[in-house]
C-alpha positions, 0 to 999 in steps of 0.5 A: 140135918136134912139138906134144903133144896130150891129150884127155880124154872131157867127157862131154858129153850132148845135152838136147834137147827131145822134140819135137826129132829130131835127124837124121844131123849132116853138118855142124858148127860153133862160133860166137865164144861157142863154140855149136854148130850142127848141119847135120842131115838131119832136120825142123830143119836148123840145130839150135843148141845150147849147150855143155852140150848145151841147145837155143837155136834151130833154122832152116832148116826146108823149105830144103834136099834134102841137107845136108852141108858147114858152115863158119862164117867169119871173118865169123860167117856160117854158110856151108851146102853142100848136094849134094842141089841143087847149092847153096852158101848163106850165112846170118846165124846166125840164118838170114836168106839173104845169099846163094846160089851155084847154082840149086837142082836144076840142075847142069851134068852130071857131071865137067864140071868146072864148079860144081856137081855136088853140091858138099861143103864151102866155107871162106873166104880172108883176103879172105872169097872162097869157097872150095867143094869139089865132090866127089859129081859133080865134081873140082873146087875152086872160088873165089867173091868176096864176091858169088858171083862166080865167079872160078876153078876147078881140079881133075880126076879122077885120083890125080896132084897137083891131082888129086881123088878125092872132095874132100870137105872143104877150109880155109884158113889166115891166109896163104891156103894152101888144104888139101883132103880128097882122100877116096878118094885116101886124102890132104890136098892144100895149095895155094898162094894161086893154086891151085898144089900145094905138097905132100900128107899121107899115111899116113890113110884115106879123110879126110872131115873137115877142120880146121886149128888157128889160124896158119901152118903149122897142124896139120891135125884130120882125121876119117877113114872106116872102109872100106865095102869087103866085102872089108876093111870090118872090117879094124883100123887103118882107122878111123873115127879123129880124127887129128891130123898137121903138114904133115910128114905125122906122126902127132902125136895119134888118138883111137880105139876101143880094140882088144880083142886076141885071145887065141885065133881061129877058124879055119874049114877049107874044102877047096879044089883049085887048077885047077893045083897050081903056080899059085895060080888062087885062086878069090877069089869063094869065098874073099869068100864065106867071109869076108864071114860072118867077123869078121876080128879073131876068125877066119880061113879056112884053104885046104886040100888033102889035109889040108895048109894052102896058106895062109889068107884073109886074110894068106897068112901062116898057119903051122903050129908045135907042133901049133898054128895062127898066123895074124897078127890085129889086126897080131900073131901070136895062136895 
């Protein structure tokens, strides 16, 4: 039975201090007392907040280049990746170092496939070894004992199974299963406790947050990117979302904006010749230069020769009824 999910706005504000500027938030947390911590790019690193939105501390200050990836674990340590310096720390939550894997601004080069390479994310085993995502420079997923040894390392540039696009977050469950947010591959990947690939979720775009709920056979909170393409940037239905799915690949909940349907649409008229009329040779550089200056869920760009519409710019399924023009917007036909 698939679970059933409702979430409501809490309205939560953030009160801090003026003298505290909270920076681009790359990571976050919640400790055994539900308190907030927030990896950010700005002067105070760790800025730790309570559930209604007040300061309690802040650390971290002159440590890190980059930050990016937060965990806290079973532990109640507060696990920090940060792909500026090639580093995976570990901290108390109050801030003191226990431990650091990676030399800071060393890496081994590019696609090397060893650890790190600007790595993103870590999560810990049921036996507290560390798990790290390195995804900016590397295809890989690497595994550490307690004391950063280095025990293991899978993964390869590609779009097979066990193959990495950008992983970019990564869990794992009570009984050692591993998930992966393979970003640019568009996908979760599960692993076994060895590193074997199980399975895929699919049907999301560009995953780059990743949380499971407690158990076996978790359900999997999945924040998901809008495309930074030119060409399709403002498509609908690409995010950003927070979505919900089992490992089943449904869809069981997705938080998203609301989307305002279009009653009526602008179509923008450019004369074009084709080089051979019985052949598109669609000159797709003049058609990207009309609709990078459209919205696509108001307007559209039809292509015309001898006042007869060949099709339009982004559907190639505009029609002509009643004197009216239909082209198919946010997914509908509007006219």
């Amino acid at each position: 039975m698939k679970k059933k999910y409702k979430f409501k706005n809490d309205n939560f504000e953030l009160n801090l201090p003026s003298s505290i500027k909270l920076g681009d938030v790359a990571g976050i947390s919640l400790d055994e007392k539900d308190n907030i911590y927030l990896f950010n790019r700005g002067e105070n690193p760790i800025i730790v907040i309570n559930q209604k939105g007040e300061l309690i501390t802040t650390w971290g200050h002159g440590i890190f280049k980059n930050p990016h990836g937060a965990h806290i674990g079973h532990d109640q340590n507060i696990y920090l990746t940060d792909n500026g310096d090639h580093t995976l720390r570990k901290f108390t939550l109050d801030g003191k170092l226990l431990l650091q894997i990676g030399i800071p601004d060393t890496s081994p080069g590019f696609m090397s496939g060893k650890p790190f390479c600007r790595c993103t994310h870590s999560a810990l085993t049921p036996e507290g070894n560390i798990i790290v995502s390195d995804g900016y420079g590397n295809a890989s997923i690497h595994i550490f004992d307690q004391n950063g040894k280095h025990l293991k390392t899978w993964g390869n540039p590609g779009s097979l199974p066990g193959e990495f696009n950008l992983p970019h977050n990564v869990c794992c469950d009570e009984d050692g299963w591993i998930y992966v947010a393979d970003r640019e591959n568009s996908r979760i990947q599960i692993f076994n406790t060895d590193g074997k690939f199980e399975k895929q979720i699919t049907n999301m775009h560009r995953p780059s947050g990743l949380a499971i709920t407690p158990g076996s056979n978790p359900d999997l909170i999945i924040g998901e990117l809008a495309s930074y393409l030119d060409v399709n940037k403002n498509f609908p239905n690409l995010g950003p979302f927070v979505s919900i799915f089992n490992t089943k690949s449904d869809l069981l909940y997705r938080i998203r904006n609301k989307i305002k349907t279009q009653k009526n649409f602008n179509l923008n008229i450019i004369n074009y010749k084709r080089i051979k009329p019985e052949y598109k040779n669609l000159k797709y550089k003049i058609i990207l230069k009309h609709l990078s200056k459209l919205d696509p869920s108001k307007s559209d760009i039809a292509l015309v020769v001898n006042n007869k519409i060949l099709e339009s710019g982004t559907s190639n399924l505009l029609f002509v009824s009643k004197n009216k023009i239909y082209s198919p917007i946010n997914n509908f036909y509007k006219g």
